[in-house]
matplotlib code that plots the C-alpha trace (Angstrom):
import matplotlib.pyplot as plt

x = [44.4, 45.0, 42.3, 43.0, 41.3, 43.7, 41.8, 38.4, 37.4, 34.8, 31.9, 30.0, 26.8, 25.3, 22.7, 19.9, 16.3, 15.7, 12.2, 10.4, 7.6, 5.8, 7.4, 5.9, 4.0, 7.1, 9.3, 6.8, 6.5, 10.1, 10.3, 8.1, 10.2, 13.5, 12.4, 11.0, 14.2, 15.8, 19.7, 19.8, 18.3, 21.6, 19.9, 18.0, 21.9, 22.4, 26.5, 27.2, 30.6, 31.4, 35.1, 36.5, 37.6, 41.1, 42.2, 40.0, 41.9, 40.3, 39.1, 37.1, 35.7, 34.6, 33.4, 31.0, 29.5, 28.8, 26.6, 25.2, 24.4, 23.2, 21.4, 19.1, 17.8, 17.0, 21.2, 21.2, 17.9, 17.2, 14.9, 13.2, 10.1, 8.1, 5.0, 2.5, 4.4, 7.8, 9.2, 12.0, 14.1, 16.5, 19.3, 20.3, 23.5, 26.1, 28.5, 29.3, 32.7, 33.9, 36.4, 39.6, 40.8, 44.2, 45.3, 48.6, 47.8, 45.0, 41.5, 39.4, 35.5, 34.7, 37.4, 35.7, 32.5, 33.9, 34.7, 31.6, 29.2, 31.7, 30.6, 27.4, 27.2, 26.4, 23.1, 22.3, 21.3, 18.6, 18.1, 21.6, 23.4, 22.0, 21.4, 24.7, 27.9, 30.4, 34.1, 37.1, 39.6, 42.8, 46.0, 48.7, 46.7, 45.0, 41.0, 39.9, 36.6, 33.5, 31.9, 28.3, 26.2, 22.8, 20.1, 16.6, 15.3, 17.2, 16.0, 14.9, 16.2, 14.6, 16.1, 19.9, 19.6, 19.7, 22.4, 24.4, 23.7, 24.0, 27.2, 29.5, 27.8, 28.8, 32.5, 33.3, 32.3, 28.4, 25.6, 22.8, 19.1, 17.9, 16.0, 12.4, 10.7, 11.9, 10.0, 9.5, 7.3, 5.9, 4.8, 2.9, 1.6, 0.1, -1.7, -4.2, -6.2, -5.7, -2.5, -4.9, -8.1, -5.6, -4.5, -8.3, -9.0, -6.3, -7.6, -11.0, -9.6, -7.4, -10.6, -12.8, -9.9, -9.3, -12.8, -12.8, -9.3, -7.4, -5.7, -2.6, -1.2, 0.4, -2.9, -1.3, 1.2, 4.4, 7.2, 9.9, 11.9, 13.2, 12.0, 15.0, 17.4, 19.5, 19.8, 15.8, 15.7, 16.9, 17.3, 18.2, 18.5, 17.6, 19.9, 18.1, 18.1, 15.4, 13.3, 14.4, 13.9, 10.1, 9.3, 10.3, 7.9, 5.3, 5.1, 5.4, 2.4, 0.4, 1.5, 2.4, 5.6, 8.2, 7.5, 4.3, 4.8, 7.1, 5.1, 1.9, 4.4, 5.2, 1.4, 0.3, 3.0, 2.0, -1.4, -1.1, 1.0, -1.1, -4.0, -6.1, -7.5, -6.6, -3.1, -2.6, 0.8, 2.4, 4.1, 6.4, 4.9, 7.6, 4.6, 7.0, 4.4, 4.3, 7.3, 8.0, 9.0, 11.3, 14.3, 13.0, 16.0, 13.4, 11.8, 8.6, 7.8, 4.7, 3.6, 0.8, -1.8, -2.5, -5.0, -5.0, -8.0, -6.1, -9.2, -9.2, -7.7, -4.3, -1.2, -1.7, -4.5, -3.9, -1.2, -3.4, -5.9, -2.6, -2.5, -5.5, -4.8, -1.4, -2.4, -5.3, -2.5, -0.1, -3.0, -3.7, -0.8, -0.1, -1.5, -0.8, 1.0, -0.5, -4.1, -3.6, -2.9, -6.5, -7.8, -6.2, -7.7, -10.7, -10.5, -9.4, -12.3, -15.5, -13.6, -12.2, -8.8, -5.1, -4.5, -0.6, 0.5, 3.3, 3.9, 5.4, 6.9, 9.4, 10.8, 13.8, 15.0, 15.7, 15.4, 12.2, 14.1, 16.6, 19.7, 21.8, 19.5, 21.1, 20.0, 16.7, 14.7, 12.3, 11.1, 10.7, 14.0, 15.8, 14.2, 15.0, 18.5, 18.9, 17.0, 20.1, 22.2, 19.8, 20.9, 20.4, 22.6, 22.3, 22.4, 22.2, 20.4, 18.7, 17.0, 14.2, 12.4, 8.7, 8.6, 7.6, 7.4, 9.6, 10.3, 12.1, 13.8, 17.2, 18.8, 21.4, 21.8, 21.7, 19.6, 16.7, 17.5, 15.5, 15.2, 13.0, 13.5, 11.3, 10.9, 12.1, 9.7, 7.0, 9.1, 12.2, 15.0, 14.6, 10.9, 12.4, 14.3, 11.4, 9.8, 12.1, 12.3, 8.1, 8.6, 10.8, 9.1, 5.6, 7.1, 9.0, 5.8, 3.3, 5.4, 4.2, 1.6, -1.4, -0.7, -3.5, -2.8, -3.6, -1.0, 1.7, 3.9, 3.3, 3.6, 4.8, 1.3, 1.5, 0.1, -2.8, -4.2, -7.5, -10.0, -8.9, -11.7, -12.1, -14.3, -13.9, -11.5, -9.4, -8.1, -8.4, -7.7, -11.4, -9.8, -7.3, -10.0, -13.0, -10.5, -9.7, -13.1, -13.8, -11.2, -12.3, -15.5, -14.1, -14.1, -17.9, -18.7, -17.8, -19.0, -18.2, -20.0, -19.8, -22.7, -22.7, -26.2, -24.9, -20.8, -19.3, -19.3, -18.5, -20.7, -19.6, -22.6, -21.6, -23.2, -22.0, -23.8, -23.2, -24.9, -22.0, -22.9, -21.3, -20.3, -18.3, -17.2, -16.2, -13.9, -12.3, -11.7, -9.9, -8.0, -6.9, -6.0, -2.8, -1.0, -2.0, -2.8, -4.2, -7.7, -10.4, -13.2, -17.0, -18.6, -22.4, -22.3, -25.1, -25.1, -27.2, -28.1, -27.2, -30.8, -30.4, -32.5, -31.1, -30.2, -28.2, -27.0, -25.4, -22.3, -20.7, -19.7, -19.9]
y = [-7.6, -10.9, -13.5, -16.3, -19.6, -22.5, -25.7, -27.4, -29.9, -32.5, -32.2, -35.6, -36.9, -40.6, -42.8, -39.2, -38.5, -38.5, -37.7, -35.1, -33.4, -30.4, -27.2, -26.0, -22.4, -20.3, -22.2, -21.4, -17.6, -17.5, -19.6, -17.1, -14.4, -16.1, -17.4, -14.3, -12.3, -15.2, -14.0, -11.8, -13.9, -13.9, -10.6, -13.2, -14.5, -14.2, -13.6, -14.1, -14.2, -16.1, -15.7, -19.1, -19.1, -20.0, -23.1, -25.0, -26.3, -26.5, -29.9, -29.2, -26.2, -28.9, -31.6, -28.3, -27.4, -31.4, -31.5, -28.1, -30.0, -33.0, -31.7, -29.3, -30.9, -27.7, -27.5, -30.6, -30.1, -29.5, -27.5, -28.2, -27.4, -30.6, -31.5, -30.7, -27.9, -27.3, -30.1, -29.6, -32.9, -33.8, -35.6, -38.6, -39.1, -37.0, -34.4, -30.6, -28.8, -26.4, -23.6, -22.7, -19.6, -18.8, -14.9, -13.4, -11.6, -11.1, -10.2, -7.8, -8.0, -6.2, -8.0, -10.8, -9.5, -8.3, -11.4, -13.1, -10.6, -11.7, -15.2, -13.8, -12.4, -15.9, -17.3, -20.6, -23.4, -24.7, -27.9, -29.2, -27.2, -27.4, -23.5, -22.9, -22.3, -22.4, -21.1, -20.7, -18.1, -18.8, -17.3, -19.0, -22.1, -21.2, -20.9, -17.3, -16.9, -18.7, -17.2, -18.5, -17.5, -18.7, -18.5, -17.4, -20.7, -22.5, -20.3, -17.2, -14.5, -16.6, -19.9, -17.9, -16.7, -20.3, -21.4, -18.4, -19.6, -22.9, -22.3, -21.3, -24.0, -26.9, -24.9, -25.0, -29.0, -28.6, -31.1, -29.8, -31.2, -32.7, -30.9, -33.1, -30.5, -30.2, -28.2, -31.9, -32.2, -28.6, -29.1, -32.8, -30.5, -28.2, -30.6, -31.5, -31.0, -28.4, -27.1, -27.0, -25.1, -22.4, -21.8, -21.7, -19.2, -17.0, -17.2, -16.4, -13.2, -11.9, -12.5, -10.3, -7.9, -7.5, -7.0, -3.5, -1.6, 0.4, -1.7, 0.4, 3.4, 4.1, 5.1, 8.3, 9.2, 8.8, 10.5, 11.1, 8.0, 5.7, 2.3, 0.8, 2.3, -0.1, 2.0, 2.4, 1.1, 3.1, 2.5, 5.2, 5.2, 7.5, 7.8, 9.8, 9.7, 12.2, 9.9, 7.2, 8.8, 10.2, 6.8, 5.3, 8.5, 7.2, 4.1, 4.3, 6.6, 5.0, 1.1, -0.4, -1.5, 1.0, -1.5, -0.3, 3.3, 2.7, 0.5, 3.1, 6.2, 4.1, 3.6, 7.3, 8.5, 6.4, 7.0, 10.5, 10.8, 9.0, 10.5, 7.6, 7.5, 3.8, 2.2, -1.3, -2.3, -6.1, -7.1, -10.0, -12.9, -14.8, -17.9, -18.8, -19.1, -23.0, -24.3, -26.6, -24.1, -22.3, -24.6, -25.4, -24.0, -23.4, -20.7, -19.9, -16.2, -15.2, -11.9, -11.0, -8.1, -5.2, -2.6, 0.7, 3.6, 7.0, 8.5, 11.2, 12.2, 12.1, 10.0, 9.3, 8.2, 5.9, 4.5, 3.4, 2.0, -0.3, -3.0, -4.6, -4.4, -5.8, -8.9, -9.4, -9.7, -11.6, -14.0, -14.9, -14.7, -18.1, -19.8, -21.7, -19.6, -20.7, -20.3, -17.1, -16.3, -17.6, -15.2, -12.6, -13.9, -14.0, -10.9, -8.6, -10.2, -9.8, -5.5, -5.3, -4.0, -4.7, -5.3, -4.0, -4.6, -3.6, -1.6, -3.2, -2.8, -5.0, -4.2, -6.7, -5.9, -8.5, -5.4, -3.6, -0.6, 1.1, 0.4, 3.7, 6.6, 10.3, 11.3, 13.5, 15.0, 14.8, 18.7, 19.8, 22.1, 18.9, 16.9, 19.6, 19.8, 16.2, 16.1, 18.4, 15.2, 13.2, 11.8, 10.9, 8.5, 6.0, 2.4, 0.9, 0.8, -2.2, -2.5, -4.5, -5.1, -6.9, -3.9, 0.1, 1.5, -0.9, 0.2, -1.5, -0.9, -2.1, -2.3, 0.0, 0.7, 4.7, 5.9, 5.2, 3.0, 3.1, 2.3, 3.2, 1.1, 2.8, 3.1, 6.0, 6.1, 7.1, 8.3, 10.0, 9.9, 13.5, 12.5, 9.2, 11.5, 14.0, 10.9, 9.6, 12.9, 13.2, 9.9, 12.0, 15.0, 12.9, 11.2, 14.0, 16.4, 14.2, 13.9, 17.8, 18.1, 16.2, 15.6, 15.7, 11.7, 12.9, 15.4, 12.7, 13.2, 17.1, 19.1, 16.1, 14.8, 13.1, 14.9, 14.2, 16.3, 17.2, 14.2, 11.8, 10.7, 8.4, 5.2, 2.1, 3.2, 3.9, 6.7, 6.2, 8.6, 8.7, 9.5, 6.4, 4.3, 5.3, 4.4, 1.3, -0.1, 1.3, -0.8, -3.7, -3.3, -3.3, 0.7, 1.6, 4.9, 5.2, 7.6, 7.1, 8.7, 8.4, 7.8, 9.1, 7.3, 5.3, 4.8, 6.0, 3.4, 4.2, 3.6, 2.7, 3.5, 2.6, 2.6, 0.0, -1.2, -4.9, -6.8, -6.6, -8.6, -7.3, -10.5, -10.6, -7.5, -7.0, -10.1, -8.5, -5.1, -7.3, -8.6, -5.3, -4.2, -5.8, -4.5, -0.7, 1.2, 4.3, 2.5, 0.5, -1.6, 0.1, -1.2, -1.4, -1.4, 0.0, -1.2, 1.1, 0.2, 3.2, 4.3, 5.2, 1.7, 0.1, -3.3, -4.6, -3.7, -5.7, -5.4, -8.1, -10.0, -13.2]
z = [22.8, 20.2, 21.5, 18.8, 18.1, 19.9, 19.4, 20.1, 22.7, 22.0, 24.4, 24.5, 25.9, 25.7, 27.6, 28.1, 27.1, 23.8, 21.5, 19.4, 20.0, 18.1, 19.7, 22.6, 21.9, 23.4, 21.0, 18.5, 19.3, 18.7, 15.7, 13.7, 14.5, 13.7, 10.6, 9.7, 10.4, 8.6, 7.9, 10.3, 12.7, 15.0, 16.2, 19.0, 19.7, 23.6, 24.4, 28.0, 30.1, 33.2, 35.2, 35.7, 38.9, 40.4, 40.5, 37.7, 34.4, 30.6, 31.5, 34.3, 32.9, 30.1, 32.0, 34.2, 30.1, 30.1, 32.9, 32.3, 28.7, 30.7, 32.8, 30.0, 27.2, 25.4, 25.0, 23.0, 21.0, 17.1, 15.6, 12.5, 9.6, 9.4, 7.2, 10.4, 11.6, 13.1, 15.5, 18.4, 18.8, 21.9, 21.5, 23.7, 22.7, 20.6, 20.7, 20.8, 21.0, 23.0, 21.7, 23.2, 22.9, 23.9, 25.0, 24.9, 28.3, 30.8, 29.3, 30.8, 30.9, 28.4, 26.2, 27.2, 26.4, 23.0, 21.9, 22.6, 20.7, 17.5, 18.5, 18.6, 14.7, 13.1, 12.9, 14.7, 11.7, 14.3, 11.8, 12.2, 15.4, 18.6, 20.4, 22.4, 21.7, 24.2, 24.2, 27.2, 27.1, 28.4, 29.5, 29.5, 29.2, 32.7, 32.0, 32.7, 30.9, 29.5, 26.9, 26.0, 22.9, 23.5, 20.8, 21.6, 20.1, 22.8, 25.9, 27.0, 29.3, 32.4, 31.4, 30.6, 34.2, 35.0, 33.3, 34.6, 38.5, 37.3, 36.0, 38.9, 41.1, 38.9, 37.9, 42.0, 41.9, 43.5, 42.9, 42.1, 42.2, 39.4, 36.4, 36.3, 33.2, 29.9, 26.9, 25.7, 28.6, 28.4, 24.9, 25.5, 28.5, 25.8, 23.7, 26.0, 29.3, 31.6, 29.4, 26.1, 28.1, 29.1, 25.7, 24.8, 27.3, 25.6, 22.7, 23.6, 25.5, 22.6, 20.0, 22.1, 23.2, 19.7, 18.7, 20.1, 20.8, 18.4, 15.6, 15.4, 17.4, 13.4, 11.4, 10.5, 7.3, 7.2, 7.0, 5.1, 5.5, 3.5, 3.8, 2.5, 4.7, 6.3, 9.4, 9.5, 12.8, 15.7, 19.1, 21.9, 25.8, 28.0, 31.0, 33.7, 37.8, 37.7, 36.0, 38.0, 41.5, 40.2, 39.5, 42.7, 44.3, 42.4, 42.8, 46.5, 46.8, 44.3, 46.3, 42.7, 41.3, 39.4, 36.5, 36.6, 36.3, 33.7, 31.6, 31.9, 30.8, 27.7, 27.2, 27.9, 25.6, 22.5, 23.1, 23.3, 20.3, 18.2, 19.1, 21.0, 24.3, 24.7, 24.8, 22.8, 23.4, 23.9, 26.9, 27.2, 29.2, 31.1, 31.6, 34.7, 37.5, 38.1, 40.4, 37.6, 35.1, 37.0, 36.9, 33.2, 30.5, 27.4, 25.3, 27.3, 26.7, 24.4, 24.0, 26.5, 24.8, 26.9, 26.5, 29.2, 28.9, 28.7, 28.0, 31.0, 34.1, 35.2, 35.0, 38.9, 37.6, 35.0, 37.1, 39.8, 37.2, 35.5, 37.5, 37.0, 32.8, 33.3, 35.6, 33.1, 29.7, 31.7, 32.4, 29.4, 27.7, 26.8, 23.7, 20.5, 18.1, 14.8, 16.6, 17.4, 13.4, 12.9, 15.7, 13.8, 10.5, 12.2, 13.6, 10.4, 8.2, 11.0, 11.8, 8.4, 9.5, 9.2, 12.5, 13.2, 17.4, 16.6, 19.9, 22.9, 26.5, 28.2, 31.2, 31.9, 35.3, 38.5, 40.6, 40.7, 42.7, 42.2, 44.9, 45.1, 43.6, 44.3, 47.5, 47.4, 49.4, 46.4, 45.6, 42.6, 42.1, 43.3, 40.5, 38.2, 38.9, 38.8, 35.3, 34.0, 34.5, 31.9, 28.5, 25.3, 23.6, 20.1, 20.7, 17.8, 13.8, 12.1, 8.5, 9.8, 12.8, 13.9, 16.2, 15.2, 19.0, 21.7, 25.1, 27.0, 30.8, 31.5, 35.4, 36.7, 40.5, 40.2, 37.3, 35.1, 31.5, 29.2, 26.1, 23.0, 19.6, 16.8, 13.2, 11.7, 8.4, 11.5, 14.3, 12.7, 14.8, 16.9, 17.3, 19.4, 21.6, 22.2, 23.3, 26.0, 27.1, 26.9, 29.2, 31.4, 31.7, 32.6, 35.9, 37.0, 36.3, 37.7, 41.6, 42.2, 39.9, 37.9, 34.6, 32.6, 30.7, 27.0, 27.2, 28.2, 24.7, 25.6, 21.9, 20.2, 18.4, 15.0, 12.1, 10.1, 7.1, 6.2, 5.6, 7.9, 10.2, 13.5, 13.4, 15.5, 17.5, 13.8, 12.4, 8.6, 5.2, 3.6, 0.2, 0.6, 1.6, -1.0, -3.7, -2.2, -2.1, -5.5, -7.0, -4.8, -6.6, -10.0, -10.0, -9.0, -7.9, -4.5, -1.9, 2.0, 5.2, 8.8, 10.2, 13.9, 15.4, 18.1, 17.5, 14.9, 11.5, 8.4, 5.5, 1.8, -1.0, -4.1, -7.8, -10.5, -13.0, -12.3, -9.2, -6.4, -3.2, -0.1, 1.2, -1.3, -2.0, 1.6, 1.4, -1.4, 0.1, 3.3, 1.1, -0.1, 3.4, 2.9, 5.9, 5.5, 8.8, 6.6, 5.3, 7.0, 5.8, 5.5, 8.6, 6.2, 2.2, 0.3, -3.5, -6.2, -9.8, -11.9, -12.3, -8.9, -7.2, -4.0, -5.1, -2.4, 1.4, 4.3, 6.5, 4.6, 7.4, 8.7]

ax = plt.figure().add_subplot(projection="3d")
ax.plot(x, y, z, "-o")
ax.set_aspect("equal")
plt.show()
């Protein structure tokens, strides 16, 4: 099927809102990751299709984009670095164009859809282009599809939802009420007052959270992988009604949501595989809850922090204890970007760790049950027989991604989706799949059974050699780390012990024959964290003289 460029049509706009504003701190989550990602930041590009319906000509499927771009001043806003941060600025008056695209014959959805993930494969230039594109395919000049490519920056999944029921409403001739938030408005909101205290409250929560949970579920060694593999990335999906009908089970009997059965089988699994009897992972905060964000087209998701205790008992178990955990990261999971960098800051100097959240959940559905699940009458040889239906399939390869362990849960009406993006220097590929299928096994086991919670990944436990040992809720490499706090020190003797009266702390006594002051030498070993999840700070340094005298000791911190 030939789909080929016709012509552009000049979308125009005069007599709005205009103004700048720093961004708001969704549009600032987002920024750091887009920037980050830099040219391959058209992975955050959104495609979407729309049928035109009968009867409506190019115009009028132009003149429906200009009040859609009317109507939402994130669709005609800018996006910039400035000397006190980065700045989002709306347009009042100016122009965008639409594409026409002509077709030699009718274009299926999936033709459609084709075409607008090519549309998709450019970055956005946020300084200069506003953060959707817009194209009609036609057939014979008659309109037949819209194809949208929205950018992250622009909106998230939430505010793409409304543009997508927005969309028929104004192509069949509706008014609409008007929109009376903007992220201009949200982001004044921020600066002060009651929008300011609630970041402040987030902040607080996260520092103290932080304080006390496991910094990474990937303080083990890695594998084999190469870490310049530009497939290092993988994602797979696990297909299963089994897992989908267990879920529904258990989340009847347990009164919760199948989001959170799902989202505490992701945690149990990690946990368990990584050895650690508490789950860290990030959630994705919608920050929707106030009537006047939910007409609002804007970025407005942060990530919420979540932290489960796996330490005993079932899954049952840990499923019923979830919900409380989950309400309390979506609570406080909005907050000022940059601030939270300090936290962190903060944070990895007073523990002395890398801190790597690099774990995460999202489940994306609109449905929180499933519509047409097999019938069942839910036994156990039922559930079996239904798991031999259950696959495995590839999705898709990256070279980088912010992420080392993503789940995330997609709809369909009959079977469970779900989706695990990981990095394959830690989780090679057919360690990913034994993981869905772990994720499998644990709801369709626990329905008839208690699953004991640590065994959630089952046999699938990472491996660590001899002289690793477990301190603040860290696994670390004693070897790895002695010789990183001798070279901190300027290569003194070095010699490490865990001291088990009370919890367990690791102790750094070291012998030079210059005066080393462990304010200052625990600065310097921080520093030397870099990013590595295999070495931890001594929690107390005790500095000898040569001959053997005590010349110095502290925790170094602040």
């Amino acid at each position: 099927m030939s789909i080929r460029e016709s012509h552009a049509v000049p979308l125009r706009f005069t007599g709005l809102r205009s103004g700048s504003a720093p961004l708001s701190w969704g549009q600032h989550a987002i920024w750091k990751s887009i920037s980050w990602l830099g040219e391959e930041a058209h992975y955050f590009n959104i495609p979407r299709t729309l049928s035109v319906p009968d009867g409506c000509s190019v115009d009028q499927v132009v003149a429906a984009l200009g009040r859609l771009v009317h109507r939402h001043e994130a669709l005609r806003s800018t996006f910039a670095a400035g000397p006190e941060g980065p700045v989002q600025t709306v347009a009042g008056h100016g122009a965008t164009e639409v594409l026409v695209l002509a077709a030699e014959q009718e274009v299926t959805a999936e033709q459609a859809t084709e075409r607008a993930q090519q549309l998709a494969g450019v970055s956005f230039d946020h300084a200069t282009e506003f953060g959707m594109r817009y194209a009609v395919v036609t057939v014979a000049g008659v309109p037949r599809w819209v194809l949208l490519v929205v950018s992250h920056q622009c909106t998230d999944f939430f505010g793409i939802r409304i543009l997508e029921r927005e969309l028929p409403e104004l192509l069949a001739g509706r008014e609409l009420p008007p929109v009376d938030w903007h992220p201009l408005d949200q982001a004044r909101f921020q600066q002060q007052g009651e929008g300011a205290a609630r970041g402040r409250a987030s902040l607080e929560h996260w520092r103290r959270t932080l304080s006390r949970v496991p910094r990474s579920h990937f303080d083990f060694p890695p594998g084999d992988g190469d870490p310049e593999d530009p497939e290092r990335f993988v994602r797979l999906r696990l297909d299963s009604p089994a897992a989908a009908v267990a879920a529904d089970l258990l989340a009847t009997r347990c009164q919760v949501s199948t989001s959170t059965v799902l989202l505490t089988a992701a945690a149990a699994v990690i946990a368990a595989y990584s050895g650690h009897p508490t789950a860290v992972l990030q959630l994705i905060a919608g920050n929707r809850n106030e009537p006047r964000l939910r007409d609002m087209v804007g970025a407005q998701t942060e990530n919420a922090l979540f932290v489960l205790d796996l330490a005993a008992g079932s899954f049952e178990d840990a499923v019923r204890r979830c919900f409380l955990p989950g309400m309390s990261a979506y609570r406080f999971g909005e907050y000022h970007p940059p601030s939270m960098d300090a936290v962190h800051d903060e944070v990895r100097l007073h523990r002395g760790v890398a801190l790597d959240l690099s774990s995460f959940f999202n489940d994306v559905r609109m449905n929180d049950r499933w519509e047409s699940l097999p019938e069942t009458d839910g036994s156990a040889e039922q559930l079996a027989a239904l798991a031999e239906r259950s696959t495995v399939s590839f999705i898709g390869a990256w070279p980088r991604q912010d992420a080392k362990y993503f789940v995330h849960v997609q709809y369909a009406p009959d079977t469970l989706h779900l989706f695990l993006m990981a990095d394959t220097t830690l989780l090679p590929r057919p360690v990913i799949e034994r993981l869905l299928r772990a994720v499998e096994a644990l709801l369709i086991g626990s329905v008839h059974g208690a699953v004991e919670v640590r065994a959630a990944a089952g046999a699938e436990v990472a491996h660590r050699p001899a002289g690793w040992a477990f301190a603040d809720s860290c696994w670390f490499d004693q070897a790895a780390t002695a010789r990183l706090v001798a070279t901190a020190a300027d290569g003194a003797e070095v010699r490490l012990t865990v001291a088990e009266d009370g919890p367990a702390r690791l102790v750094a006594e070291l012998t030079s024959a210059r005066p080393l002051d462990p304010v200052t030498l625990h600065r310097a070993v921080v520093e030397a964290l870099d990013r590595r999840t295999d070495v931890i700070a001594p929690h107390h340094y005790r500095v000898f003289a040569p001959s053997g005298e005590l010349v110095a000791e502290g925790s170094g911190r602040p």
